[in-house]
KEROFI-38057 format. One record per residue: residue in three letters; x, y, z of N, C-alpha, C in turn. Coordinates in nm, 4 decimals. Example, Ala and Ser with C-alpha at 12.3 -4.5 7.8 and 13.67 -1.06 7.14 Angstrom:
# KEROFI-38057
  resn        nu        nv        nw       cau       cav       caw        cu        cv        cw
   ALA    1.3190   -0.5690    0.7800    1.2300   -0.4500    0.7800    1.3200   -0.3300    0.7800
   SER    1.2850   -0.2250    0.7080    1.3670   -0.1060    0.7140    1.2900    0.0030    0.7870
//
This chain:
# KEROFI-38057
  resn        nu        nv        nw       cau       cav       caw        cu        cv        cw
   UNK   -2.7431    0.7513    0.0133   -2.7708    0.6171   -0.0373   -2.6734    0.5185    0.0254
   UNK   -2.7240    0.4053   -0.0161   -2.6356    0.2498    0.0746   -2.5138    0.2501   -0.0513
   UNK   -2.3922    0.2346   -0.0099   -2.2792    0.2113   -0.0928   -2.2427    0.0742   -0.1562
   UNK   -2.2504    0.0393   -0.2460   -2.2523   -0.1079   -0.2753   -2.0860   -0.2060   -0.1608
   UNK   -2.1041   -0.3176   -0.1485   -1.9773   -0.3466   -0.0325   -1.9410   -0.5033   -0.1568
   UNK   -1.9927   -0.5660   -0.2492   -1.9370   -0.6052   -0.3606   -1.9138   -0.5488   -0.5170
   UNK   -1.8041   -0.6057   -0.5500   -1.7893   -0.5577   -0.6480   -1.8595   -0.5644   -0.8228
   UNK   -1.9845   -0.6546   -0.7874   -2.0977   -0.6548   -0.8873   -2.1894   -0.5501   -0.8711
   UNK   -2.2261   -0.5326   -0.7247   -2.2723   -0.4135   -0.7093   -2.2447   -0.2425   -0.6883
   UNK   -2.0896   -0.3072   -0.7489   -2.0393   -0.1703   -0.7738   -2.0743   -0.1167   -0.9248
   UNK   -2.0719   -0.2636   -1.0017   -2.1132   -0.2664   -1.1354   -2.2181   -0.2134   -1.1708
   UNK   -2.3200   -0.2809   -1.0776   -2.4389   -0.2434   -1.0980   -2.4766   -0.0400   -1.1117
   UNK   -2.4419   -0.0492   -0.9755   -2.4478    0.0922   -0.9431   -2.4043    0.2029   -1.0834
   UNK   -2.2449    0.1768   -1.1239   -2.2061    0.2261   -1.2142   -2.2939    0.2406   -1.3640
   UNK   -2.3796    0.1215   -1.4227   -2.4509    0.0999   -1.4666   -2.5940    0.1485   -1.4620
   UNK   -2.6415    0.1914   -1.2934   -2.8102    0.2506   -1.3324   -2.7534    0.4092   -1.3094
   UNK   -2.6117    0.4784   -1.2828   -2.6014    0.6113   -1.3145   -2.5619    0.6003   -1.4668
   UNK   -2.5066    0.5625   -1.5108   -2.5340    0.5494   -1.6349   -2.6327    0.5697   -1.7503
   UNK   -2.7367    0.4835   -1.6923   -2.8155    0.5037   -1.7170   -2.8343    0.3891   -1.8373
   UNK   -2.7756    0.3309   -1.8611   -2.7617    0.2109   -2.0230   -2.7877    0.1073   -1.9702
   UNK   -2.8876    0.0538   -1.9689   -2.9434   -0.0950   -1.9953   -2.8955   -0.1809   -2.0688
   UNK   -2.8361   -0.1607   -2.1975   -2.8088   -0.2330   -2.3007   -2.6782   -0.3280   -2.2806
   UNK   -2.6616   -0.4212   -2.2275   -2.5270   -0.5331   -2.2059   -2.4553   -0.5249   -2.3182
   UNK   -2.5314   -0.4747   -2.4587   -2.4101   -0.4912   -2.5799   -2.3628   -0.3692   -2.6043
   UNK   -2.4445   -0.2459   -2.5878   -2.3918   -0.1268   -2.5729   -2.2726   -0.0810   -2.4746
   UNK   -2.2719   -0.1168   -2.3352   -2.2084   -0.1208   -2.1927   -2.1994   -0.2501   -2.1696
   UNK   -2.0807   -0.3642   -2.2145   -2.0654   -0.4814   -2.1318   -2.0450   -0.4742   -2.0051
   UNK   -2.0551   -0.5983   -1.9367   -2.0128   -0.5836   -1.8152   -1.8317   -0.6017   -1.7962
   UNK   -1.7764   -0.6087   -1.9081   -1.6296   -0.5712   -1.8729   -1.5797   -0.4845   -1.9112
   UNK   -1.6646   -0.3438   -1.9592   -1.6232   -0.2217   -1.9840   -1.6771   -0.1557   -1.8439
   UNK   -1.7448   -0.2541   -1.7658   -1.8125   -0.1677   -1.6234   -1.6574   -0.2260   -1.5543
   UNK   -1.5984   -0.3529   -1.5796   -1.4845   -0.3729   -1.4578   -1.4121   -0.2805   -1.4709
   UNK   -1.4012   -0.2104   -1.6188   -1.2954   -0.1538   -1.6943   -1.2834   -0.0411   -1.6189
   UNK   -1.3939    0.0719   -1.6061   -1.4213    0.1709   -1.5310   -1.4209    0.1442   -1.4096
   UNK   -1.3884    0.0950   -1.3598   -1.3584    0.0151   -1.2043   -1.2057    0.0373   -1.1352
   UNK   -1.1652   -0.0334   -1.2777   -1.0289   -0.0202   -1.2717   -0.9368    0.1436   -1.2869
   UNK   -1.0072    0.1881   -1.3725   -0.9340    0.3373   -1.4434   -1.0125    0.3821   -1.2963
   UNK   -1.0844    0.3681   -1.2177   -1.1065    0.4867   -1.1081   -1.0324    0.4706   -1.0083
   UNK   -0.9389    0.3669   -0.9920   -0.8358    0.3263   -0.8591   -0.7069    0.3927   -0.9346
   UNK   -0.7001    0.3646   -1.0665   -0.5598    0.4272   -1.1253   -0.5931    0.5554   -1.1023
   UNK   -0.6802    0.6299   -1.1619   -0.7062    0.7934   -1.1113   -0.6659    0.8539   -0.9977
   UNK   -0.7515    0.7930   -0.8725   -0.7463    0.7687   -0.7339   -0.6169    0.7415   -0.6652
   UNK   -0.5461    0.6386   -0.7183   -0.4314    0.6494   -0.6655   -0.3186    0.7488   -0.7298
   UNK   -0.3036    0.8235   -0.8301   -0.2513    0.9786   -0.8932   -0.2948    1.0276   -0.8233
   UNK   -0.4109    1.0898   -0.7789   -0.4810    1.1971   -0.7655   -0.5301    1.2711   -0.6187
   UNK   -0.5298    1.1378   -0.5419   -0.5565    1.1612   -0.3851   -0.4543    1.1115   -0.2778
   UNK   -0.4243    1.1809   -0.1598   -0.3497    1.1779   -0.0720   -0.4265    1.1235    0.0418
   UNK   -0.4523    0.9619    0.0054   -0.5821    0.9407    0.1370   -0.4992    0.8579    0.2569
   UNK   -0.5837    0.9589    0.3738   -0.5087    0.9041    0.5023   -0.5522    0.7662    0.5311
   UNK   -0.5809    0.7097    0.4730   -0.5896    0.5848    0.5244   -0.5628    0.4292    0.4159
   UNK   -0.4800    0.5191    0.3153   -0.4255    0.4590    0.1894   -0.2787    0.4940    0.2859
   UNK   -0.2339    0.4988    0.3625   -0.1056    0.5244    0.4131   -0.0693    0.4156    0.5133
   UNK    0.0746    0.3456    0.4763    0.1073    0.2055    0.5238    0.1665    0.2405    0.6585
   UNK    0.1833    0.1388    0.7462    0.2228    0.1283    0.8523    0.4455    0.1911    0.8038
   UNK    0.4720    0.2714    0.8865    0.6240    0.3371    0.8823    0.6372    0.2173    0.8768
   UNK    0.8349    0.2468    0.7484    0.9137    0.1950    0.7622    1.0503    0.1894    0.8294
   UNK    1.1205    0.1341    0.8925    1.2355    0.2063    0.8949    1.3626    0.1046    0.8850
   UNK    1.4842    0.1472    0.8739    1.6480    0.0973    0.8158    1.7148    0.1169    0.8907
   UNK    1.7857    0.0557    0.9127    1.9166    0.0768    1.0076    2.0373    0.0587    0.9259
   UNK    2.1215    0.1441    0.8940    2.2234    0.1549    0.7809    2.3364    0.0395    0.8377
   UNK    2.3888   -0.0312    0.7211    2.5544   -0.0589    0.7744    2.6178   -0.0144    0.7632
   UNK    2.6147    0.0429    0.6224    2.7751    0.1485    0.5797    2.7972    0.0465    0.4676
   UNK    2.7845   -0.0632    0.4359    2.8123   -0.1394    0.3059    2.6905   -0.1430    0.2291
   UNK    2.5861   -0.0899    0.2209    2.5073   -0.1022    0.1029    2.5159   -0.0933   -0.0141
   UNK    2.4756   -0.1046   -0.0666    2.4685   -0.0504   -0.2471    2.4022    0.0075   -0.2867
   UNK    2.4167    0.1509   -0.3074    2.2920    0.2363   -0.3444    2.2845    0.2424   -0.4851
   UNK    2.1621    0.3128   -0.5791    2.0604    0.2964   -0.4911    1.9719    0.1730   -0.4165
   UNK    1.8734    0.1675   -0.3182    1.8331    0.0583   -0.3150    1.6935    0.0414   -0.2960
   UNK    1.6785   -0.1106   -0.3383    1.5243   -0.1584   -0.4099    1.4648   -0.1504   -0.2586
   UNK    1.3320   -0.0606   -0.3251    1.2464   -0.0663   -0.1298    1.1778   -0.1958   -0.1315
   UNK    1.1445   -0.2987   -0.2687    1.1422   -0.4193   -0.1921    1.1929   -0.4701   -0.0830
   UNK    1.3166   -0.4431   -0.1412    1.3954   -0.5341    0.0185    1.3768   -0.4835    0.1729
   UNK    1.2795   -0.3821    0.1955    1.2463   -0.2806    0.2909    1.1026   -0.3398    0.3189
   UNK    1.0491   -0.4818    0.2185    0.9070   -0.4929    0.2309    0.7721   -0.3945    0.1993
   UNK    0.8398   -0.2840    0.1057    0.7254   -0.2014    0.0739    0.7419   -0.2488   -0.0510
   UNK    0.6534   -0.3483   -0.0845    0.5900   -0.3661   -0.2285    0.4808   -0.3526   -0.2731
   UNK    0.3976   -0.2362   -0.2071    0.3006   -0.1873   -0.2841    0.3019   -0.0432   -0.2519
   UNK    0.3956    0.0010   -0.3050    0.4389    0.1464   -0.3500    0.3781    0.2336   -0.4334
   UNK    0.3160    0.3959   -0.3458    0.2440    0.4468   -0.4591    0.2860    0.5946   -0.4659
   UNK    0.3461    0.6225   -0.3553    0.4101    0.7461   -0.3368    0.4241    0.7893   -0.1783
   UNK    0.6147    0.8631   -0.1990    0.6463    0.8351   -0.0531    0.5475    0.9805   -0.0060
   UNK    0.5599    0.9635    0.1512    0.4790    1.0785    0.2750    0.6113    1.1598    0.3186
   UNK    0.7105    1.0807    0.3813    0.8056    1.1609    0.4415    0.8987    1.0400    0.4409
   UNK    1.0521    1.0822    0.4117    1.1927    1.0224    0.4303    1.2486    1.0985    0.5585
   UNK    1.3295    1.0394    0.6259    1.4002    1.1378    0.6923    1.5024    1.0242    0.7807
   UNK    1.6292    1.0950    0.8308    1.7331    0.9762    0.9347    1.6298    1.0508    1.0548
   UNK    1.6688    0.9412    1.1634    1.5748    0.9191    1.2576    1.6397    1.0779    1.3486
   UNK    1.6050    1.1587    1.4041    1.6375    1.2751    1.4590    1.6632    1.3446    1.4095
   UNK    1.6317    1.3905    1.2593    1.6658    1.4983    1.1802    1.5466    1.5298    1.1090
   UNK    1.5720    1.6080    1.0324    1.4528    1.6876    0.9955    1.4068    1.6306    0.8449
   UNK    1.3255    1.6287    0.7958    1.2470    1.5338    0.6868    1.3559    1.5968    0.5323
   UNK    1.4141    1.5013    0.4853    1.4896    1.4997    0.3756    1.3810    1.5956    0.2367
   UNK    1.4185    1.6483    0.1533    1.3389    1.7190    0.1023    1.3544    1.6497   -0.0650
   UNK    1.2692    1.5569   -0.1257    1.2182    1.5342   -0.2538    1.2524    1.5728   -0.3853
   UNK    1.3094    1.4865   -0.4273    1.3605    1.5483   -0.5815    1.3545    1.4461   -0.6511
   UNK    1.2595    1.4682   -0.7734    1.3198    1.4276   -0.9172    1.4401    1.3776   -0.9570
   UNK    1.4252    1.2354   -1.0172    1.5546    1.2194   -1.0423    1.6984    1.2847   -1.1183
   UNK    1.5960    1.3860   -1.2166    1.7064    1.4845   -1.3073    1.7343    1.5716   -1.1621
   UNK    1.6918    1.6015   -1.0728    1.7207    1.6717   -0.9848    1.7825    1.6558   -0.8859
   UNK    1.7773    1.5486   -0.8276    1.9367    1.4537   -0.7524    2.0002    1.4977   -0.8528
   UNK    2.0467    1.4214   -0.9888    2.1818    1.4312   -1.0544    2.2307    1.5661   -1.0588
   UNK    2.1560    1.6788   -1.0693    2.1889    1.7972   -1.0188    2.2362    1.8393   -0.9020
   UNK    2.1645    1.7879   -0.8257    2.2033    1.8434   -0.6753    2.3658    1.7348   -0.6300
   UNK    2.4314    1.6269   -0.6904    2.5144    1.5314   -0.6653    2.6041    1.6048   -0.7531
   UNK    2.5834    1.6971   -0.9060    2.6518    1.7519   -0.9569    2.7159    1.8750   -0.9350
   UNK    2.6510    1.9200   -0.8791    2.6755    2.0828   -0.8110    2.6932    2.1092   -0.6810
   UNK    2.7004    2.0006   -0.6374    2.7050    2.0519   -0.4671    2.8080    1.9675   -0.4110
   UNK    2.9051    2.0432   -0.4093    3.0591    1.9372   -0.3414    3.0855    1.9992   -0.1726
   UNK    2.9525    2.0628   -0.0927    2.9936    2.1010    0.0215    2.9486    1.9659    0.1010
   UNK    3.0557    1.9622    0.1926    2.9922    1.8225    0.3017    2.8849    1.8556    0.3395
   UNK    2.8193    1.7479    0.3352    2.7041    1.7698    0.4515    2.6850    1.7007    0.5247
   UNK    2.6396    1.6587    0.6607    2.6665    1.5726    0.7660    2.5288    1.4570    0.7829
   UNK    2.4152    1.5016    0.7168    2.3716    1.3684    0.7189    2.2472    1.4025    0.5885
   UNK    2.1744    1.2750    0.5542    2.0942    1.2963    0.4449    2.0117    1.4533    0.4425
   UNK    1.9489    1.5175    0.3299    1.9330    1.6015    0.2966    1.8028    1.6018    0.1618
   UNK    1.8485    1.4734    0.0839    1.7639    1.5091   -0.0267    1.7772    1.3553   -0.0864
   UNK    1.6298    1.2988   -0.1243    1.5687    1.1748   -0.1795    1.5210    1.1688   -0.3289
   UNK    1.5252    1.0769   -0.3800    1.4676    1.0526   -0.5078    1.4046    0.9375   -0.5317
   UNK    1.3085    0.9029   -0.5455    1.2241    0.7119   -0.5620    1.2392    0.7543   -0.7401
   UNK    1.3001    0.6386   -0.8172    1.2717    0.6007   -0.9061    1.2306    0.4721   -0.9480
   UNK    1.1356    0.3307   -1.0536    1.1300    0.2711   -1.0928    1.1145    0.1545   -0.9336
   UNK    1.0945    0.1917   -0.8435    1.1228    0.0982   -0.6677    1.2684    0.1185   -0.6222
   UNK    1.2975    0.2290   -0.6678    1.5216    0.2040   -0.5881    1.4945    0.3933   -0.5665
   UNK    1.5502    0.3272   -0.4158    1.5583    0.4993   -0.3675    1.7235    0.5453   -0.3626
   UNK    1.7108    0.6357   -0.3792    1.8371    0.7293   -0.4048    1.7996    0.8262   -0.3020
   UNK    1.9743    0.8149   -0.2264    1.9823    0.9323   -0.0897    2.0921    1.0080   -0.1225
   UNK    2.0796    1.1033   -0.0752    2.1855    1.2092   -0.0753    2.2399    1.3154    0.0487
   UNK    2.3564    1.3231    0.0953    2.4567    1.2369    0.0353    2.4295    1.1171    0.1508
   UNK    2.5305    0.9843    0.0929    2.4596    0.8387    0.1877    2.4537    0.8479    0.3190
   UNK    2.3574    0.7830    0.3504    2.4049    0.7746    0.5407    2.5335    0.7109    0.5488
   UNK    2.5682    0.7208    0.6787    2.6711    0.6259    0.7622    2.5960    0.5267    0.8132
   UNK    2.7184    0.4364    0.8863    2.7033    0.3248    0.9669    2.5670    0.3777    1.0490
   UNK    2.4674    0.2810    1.1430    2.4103    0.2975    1.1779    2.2943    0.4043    1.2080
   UNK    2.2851    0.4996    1.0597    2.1724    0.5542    1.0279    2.0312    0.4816    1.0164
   UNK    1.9476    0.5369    1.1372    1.8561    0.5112    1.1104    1.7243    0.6139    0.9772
   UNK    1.7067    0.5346    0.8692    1.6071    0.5471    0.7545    1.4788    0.5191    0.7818
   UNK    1.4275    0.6628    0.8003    1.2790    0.6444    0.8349    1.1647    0.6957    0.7538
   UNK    1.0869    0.5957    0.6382    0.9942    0.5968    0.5642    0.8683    0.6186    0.5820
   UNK    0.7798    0.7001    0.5426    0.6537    0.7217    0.5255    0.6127    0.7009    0.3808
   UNK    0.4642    0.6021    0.3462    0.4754    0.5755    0.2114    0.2809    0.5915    0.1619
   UNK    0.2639    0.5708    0.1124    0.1169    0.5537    0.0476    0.0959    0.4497   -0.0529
   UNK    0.0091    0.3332   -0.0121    0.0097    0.2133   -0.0652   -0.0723    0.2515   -0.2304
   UNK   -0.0097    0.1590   -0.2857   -0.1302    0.1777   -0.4411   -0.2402    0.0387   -0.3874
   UNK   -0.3335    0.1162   -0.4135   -0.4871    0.0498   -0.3892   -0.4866   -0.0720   -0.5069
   UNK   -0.5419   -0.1836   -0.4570   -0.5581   -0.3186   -0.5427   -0.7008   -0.3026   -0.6353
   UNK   -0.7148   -0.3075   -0.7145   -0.8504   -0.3406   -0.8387   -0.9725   -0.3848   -0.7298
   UNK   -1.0573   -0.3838   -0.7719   -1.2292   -0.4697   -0.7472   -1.1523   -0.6006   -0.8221
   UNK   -1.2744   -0.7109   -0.8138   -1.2179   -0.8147   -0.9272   -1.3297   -0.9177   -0.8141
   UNK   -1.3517   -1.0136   -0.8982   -1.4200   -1.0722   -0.8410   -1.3892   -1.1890   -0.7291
   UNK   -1.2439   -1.1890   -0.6301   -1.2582   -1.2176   -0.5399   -1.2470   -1.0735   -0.4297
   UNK   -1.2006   -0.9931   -0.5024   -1.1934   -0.8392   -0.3702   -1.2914   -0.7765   -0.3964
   UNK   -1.3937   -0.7800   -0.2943   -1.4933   -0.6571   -0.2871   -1.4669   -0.5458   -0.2625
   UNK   -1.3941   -0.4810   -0.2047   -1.3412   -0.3602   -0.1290   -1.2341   -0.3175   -0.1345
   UNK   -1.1718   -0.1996   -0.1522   -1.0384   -0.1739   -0.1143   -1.0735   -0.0451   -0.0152
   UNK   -0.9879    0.0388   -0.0333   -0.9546    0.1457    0.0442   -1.0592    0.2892    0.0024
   UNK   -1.0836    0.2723   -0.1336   -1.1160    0.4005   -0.1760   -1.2951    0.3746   -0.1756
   UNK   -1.3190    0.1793   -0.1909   -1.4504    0.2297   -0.1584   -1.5455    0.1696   -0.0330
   UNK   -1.4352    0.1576    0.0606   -1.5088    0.1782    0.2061   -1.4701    0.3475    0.2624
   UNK   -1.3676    0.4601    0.2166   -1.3739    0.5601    0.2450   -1.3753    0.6501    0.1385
   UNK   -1.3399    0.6596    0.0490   -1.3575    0.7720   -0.0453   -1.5213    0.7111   -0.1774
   UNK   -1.5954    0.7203   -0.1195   -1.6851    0.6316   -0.1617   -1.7303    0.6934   -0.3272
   UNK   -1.7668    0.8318   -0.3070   -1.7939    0.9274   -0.3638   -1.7225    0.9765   -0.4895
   UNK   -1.6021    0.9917   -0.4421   -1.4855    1.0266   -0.5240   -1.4617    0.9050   -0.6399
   UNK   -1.4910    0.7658   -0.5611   -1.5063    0.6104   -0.6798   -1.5858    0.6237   -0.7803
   UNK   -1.7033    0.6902   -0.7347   -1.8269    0.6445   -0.8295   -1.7987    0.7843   -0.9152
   UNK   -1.7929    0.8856   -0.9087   -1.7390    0.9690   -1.0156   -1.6109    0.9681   -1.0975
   UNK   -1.5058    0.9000   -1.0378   -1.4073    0.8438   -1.1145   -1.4444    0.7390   -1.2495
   UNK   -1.5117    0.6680   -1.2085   -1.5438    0.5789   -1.2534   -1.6516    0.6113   -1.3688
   UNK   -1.7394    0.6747   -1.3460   -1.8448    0.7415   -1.4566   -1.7462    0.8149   -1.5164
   UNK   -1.6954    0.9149   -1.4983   -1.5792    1.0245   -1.5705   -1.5037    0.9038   -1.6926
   UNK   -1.4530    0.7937   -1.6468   -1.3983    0.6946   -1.7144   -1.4821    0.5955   -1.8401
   UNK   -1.5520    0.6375   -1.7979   -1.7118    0.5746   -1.8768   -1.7008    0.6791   -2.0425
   UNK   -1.6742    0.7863   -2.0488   -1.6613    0.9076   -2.1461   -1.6702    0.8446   -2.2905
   UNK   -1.6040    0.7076   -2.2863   -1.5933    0.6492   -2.4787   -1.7220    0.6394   -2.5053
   UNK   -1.7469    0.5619   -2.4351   -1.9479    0.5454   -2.3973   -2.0538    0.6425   -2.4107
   UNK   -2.0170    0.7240   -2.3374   -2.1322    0.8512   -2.3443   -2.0497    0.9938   -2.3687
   UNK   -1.9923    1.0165   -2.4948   -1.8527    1.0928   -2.5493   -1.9275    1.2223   -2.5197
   UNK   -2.1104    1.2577   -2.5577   -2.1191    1.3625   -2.5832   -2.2447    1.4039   -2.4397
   UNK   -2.2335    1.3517   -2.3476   -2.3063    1.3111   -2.2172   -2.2831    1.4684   -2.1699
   UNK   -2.3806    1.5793   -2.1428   -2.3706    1.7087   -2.0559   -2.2917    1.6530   -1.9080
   UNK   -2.3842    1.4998   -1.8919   -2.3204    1.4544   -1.7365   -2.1622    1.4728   -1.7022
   UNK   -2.0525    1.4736   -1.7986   -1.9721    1.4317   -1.7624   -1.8842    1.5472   -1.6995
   UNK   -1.9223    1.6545   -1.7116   -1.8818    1.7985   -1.6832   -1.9316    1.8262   -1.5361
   UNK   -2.0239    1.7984   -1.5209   -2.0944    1.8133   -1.3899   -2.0244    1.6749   -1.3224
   UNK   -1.9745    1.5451   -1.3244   -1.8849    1.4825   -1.2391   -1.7824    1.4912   -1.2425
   UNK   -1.7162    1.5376   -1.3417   -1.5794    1.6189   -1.3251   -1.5881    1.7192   -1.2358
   UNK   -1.6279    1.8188   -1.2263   -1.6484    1.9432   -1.1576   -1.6744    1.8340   -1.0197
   UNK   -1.7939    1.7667   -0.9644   -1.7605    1.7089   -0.8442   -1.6701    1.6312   -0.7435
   UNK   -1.5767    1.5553   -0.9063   -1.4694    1.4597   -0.8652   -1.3705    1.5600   -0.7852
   UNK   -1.3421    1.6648   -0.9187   -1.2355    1.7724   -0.8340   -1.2744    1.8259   -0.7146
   UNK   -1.3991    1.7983   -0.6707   -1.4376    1.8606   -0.5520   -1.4075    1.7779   -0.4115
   UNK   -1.4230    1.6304   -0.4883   -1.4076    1.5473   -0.4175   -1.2553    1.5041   -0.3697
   UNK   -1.1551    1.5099   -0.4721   -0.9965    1.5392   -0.4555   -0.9377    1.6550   -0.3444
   UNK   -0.9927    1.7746   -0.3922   -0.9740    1.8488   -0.3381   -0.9618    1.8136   -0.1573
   UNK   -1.0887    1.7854   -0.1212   -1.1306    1.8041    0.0099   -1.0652    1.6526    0.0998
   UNK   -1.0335    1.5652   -0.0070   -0.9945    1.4499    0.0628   -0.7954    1.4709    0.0769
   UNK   -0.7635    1.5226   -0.0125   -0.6291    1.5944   -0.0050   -0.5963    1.7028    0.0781
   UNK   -0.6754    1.7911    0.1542   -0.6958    1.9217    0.2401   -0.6526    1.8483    0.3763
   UNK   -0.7344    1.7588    0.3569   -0.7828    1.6991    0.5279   -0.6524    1.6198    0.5356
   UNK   -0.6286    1.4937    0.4912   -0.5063    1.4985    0.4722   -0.3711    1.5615    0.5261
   UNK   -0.3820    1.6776    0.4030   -0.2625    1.7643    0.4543   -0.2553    1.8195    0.5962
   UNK   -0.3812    1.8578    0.6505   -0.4110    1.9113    0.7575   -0.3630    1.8083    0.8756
   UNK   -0.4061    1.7110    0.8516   -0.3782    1.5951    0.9430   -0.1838    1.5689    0.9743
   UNK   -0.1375    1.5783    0.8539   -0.0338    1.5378    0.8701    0.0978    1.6687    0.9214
   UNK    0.0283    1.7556    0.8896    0.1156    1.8927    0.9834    0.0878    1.8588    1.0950
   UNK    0.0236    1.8213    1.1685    0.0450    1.8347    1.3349    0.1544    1.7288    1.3737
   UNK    0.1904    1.6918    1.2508    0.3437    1.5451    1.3016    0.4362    1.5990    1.2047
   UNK    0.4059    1.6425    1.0853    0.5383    1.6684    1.0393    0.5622    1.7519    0.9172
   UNK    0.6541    1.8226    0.8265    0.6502    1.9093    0.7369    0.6027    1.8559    0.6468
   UNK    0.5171    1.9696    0.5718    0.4919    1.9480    0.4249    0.5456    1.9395    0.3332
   UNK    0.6294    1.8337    0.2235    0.7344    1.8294    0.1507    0.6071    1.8094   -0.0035
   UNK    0.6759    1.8584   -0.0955    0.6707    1.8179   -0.2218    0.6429    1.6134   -0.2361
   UNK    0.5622    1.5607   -0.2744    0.6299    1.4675   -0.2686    0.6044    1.4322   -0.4841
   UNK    0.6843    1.2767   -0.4720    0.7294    1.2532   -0.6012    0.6907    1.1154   -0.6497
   UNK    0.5871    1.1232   -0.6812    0.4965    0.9681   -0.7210    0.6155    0.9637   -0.8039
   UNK    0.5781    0.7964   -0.8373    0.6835    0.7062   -0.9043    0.5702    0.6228   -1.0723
   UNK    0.6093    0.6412   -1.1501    0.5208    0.5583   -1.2703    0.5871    0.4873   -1.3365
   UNK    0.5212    0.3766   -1.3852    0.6172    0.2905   -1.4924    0.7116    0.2367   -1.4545
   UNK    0.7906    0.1654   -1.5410    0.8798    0.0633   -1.5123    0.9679    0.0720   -1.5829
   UNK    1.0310    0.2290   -1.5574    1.1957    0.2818   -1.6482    1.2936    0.1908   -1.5288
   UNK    1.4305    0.2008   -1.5848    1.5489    0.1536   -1.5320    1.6117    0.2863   -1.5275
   UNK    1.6511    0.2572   -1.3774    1.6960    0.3850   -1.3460    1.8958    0.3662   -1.3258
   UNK    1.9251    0.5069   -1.3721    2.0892    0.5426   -1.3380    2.1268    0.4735   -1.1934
   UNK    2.2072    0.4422   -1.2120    2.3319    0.3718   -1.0332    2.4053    0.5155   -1.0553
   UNK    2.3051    0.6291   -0.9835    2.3892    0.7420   -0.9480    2.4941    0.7005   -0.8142
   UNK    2.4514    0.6137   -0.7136    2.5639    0.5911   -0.6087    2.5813    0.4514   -0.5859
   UNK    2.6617    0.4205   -0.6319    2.7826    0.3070   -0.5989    2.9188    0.3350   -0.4888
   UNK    2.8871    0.2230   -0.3712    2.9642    0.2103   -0.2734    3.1271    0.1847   -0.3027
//
């Protein structure tokens, strides 16, 4: 089928799988609603290569203040990092923030250059700091912007087209609580995760290791584990 390319006719669409005619039963802002909960899903849930921002990279002074806000790095639409690493070394390996404070607590052997990252709340935490003229080299995955009625399109539904429209019905559930349907698009969504996360991964081994990585949620305030 033709994929809707506005976001009324994403409505729409959402609406004749549905199957509810009724505007007072299904408003049309419980259809934006499900619109919305399928980009929040989507962006948890999938590793899409083409939800992935142009590299960042840092050039250390040696006076920073860690940790520090990746605003100031110009990544402000942060959804979860790909790869950290200083520029000629091997990709820093991902931790939880209870897990830095561990690894900063227990480990008093030098080590000669970064080793291990933490993103909390937008402020990244390195371990242990670079030096002077370390180059900081970021790989990130943008969080996808809403439908809304000036954006027709984002990312997930000019390529993950499929994976939208079952997100989005799956999200529909208050509506149709006792729907057989919703088992059978669950079962496809995961099918659809699955295979868009595979390819992905596949893609990104031929450049570089597979790390754990560590989405970021909410808007906690995080510990000043390192102060200069």
């Amino acid at each position: 089928m033709a994929w809707p390319t506005t976001t009324a006719g994403w409505q729409d669409l959402i609406r004749e799988w549905l199957d509810i005619d009724d505007e007072v039963a299904v408003p049309d802002a419980a259809l934006a609603t499900f619109l919305d909960m399928a980009v929040d899903s989507l962006n948890v849930d999938i590793e899409s290569l083409a939800a992935e921002a142009p590299p960042v990279g840092y050039v250390c002074t040696g006076t920073e203040v860690w940790p520090m806000d990746i605003t100031a790095l110009g990544i402000d639409d942060y959804n979860r990092m790909i790869l950290v690493n200083a520029e000629g070394g091997p990709a820093m390996e991902a931790k939880a923030i209870n897990e830095m404070i561990d690894l900063i607590a227990t480990n008093t052997t030098p080590v000669a250059a970064p080793v291990a990252y933490a993103v909390q709340a937008s402020q990244l935490y390195i371990w242990p700091l670079p030096v002077k003229d370390t180059v900081i080299q970021i790989r990130y995955s943008r969080k996808i912007e809403y439908l809304s009625l000036t954006v027709n399109s984002n990312v997930y539904t000019l390529n993950h087209q499929s994976a939208f429209l079952y997100a989005a019905l799956i999200a529909a559930e208050p509506y149709i609580a006792e729907d057989e349907r919703l088992d059978v698009w669950r079962t496809l969504y995961g099918g659809q995760v699955e295979t868009i996360n595979l390819t992905a991964k596949k893609a990104r081994m031929g450049s570089s290791p597979l790390l754990r990585e560590f989405s970021v949620y909410g808007g906690r305030t995080s510990t000043n584990l390192f102060k200069n």
